[in-house]
N, CA, C and O of each residue as an XYZ file, in Angstrom:
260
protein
N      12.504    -17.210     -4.318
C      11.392    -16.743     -3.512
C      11.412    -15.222     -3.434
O      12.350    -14.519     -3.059
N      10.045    -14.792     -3.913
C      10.324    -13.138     -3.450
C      10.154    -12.800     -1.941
O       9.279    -13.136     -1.143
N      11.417    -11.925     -1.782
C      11.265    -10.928     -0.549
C       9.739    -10.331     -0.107
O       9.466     -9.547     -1.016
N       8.819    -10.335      0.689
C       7.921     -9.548      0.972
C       8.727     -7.815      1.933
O       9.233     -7.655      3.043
N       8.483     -6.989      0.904
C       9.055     -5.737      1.456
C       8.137     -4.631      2.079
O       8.662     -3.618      2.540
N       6.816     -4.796      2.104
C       5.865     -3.912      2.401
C       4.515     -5.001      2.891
O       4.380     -6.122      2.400
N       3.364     -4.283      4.182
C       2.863     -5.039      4.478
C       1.281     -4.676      3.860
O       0.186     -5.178      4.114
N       1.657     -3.667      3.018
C      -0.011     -3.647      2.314
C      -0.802     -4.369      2.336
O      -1.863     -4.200      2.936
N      -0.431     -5.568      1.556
C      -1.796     -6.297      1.465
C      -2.506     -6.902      2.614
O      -3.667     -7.288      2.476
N      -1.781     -7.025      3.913
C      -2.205     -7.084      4.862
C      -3.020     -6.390      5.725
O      -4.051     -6.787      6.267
N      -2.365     -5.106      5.827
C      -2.830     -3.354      5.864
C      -4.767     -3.270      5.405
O      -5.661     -2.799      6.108
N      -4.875     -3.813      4.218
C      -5.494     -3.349      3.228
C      -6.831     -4.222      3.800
O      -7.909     -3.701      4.084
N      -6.529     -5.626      3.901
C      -7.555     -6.696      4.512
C      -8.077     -6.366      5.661
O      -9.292     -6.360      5.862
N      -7.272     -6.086      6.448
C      -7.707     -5.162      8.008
C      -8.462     -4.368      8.056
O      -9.482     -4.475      8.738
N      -8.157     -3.286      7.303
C      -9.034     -2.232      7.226
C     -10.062     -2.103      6.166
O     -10.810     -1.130      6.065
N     -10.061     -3.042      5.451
C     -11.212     -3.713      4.594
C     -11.195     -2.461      3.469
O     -12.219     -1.966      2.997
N      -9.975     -2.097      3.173
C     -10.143     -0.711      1.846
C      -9.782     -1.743      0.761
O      -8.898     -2.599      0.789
N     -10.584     -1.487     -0.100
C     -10.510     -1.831     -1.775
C      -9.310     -1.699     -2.415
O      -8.406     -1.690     -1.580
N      -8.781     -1.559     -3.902
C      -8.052     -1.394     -4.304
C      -8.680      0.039     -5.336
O      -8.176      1.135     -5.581
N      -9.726     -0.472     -5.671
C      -9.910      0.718     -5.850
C     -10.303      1.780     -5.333
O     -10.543      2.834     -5.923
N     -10.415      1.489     -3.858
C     -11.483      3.025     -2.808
C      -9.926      3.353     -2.649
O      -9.717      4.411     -3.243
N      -8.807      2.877     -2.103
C      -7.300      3.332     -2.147
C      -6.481      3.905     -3.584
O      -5.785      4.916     -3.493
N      -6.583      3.390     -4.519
C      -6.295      4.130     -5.952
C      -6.867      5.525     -5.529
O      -6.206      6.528     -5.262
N      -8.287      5.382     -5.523
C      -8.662      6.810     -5.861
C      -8.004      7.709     -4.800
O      -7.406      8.693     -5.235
N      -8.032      7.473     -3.205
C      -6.955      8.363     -2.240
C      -6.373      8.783     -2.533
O      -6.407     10.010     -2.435
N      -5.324      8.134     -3.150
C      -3.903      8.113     -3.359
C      -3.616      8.862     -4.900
O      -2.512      9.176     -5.342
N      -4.998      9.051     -5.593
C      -4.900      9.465     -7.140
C      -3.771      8.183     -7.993
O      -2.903      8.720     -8.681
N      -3.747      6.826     -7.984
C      -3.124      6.282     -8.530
C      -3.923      5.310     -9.453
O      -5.085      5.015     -9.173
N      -3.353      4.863    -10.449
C      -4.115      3.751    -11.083
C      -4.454      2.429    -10.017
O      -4.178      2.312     -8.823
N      -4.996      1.710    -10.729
C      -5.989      0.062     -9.393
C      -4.400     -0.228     -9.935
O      -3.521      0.118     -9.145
N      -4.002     -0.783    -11.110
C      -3.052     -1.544    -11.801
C      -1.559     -1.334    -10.763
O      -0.925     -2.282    -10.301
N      -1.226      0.100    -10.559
C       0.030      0.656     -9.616
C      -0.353      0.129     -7.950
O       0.506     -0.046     -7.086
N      -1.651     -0.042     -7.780
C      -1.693     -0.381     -6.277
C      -1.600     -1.662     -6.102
O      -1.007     -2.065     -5.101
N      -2.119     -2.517     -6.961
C      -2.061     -4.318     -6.682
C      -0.747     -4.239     -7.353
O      -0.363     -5.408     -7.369
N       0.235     -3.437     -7.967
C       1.592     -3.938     -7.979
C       2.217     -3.843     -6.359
O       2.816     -4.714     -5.730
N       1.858     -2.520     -5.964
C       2.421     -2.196     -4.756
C       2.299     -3.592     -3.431
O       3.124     -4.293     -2.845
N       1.054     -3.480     -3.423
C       0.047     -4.833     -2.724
C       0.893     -5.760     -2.977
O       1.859     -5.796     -2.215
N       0.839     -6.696     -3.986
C       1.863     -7.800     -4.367
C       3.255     -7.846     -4.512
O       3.795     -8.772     -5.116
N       4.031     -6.697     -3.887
C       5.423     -6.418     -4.174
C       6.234     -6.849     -5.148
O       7.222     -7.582     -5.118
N       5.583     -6.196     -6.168
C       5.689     -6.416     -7.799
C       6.639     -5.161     -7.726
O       7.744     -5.234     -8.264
N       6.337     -4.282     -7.230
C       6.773     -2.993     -7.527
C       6.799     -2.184     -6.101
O       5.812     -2.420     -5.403
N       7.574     -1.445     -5.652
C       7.934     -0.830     -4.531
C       7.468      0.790     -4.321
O       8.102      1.743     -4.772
N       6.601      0.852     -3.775
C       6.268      2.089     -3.584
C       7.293      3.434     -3.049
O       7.816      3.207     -1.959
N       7.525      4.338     -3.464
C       8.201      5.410     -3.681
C       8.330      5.713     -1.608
O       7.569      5.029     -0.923
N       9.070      6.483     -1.048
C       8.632      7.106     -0.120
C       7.709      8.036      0.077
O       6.984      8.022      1.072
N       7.637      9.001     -0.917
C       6.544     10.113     -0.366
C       4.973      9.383     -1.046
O       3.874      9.930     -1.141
N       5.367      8.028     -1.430
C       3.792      7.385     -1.617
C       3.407      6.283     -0.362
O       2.304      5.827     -0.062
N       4.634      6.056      0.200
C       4.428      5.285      1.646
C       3.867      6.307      2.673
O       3.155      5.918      3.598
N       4.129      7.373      2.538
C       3.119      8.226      3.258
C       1.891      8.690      2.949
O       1.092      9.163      3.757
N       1.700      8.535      1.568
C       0.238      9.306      1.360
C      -0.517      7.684      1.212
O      -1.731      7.483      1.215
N       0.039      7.145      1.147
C      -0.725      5.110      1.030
C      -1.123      4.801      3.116
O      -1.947      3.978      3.516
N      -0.261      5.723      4.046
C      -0.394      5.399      5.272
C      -1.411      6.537      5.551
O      -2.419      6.103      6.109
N      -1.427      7.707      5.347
C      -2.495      8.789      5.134
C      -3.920      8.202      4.863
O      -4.950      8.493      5.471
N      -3.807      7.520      4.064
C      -4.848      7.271      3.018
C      -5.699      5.514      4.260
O      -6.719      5.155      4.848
N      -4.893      5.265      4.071
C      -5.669      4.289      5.568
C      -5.168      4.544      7.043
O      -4.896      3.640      7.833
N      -5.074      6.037      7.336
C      -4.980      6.187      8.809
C      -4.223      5.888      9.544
O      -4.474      6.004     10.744
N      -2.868      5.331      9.052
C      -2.152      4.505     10.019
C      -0.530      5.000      9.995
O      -0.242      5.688      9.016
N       0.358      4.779     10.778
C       1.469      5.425     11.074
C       2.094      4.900      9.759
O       1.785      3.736      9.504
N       3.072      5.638      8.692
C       3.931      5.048      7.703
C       4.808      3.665      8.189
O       5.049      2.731      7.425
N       5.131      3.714      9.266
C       5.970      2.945      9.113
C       5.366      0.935      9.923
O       5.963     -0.050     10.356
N       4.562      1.162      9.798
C       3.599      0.285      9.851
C       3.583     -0.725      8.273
O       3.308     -1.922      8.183
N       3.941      0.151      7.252
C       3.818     -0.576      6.285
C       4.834     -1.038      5.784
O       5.019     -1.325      4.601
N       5.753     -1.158      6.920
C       6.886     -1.687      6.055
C       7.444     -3.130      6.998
O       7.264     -3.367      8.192
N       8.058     -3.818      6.112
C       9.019     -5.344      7.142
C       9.577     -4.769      7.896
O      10.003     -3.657      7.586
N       9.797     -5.296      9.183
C      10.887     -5.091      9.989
C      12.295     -5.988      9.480
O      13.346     -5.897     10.114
């Protein structure tokens, strides 16, 4: 079973941002954000801040407790 390590895709439904209206924020490919989203792939720290920037919300909001 995979670990869920980040709460993006949750994040993302809430605040009803796209994958691609967030790519473009963030200057990242759609492909790097639905990895991030699906915890395929782990977003960097200084991209957990510009991904919490980018929908308004405190960094650490996006992560598991």
């Amino acid at each position: 079973m995979k670990e869920k390590l980040n709460r993006l895709k949750v994040i993302m439904a809430e605040k009803e941002v796209s994958v691609a209206e967030l790519a473009r924020k963030v200057n990242k490919h759609e492909q790097t954000i639905i990895a991030y989203r699906n915890n395929v792939k782990q977003p960097p720290l200084k991209m957990i801040y510009q991904l919490a920037e980018a929908l308004e919300i405190d960094p650490c909001e996006l992560l598991v407790k």
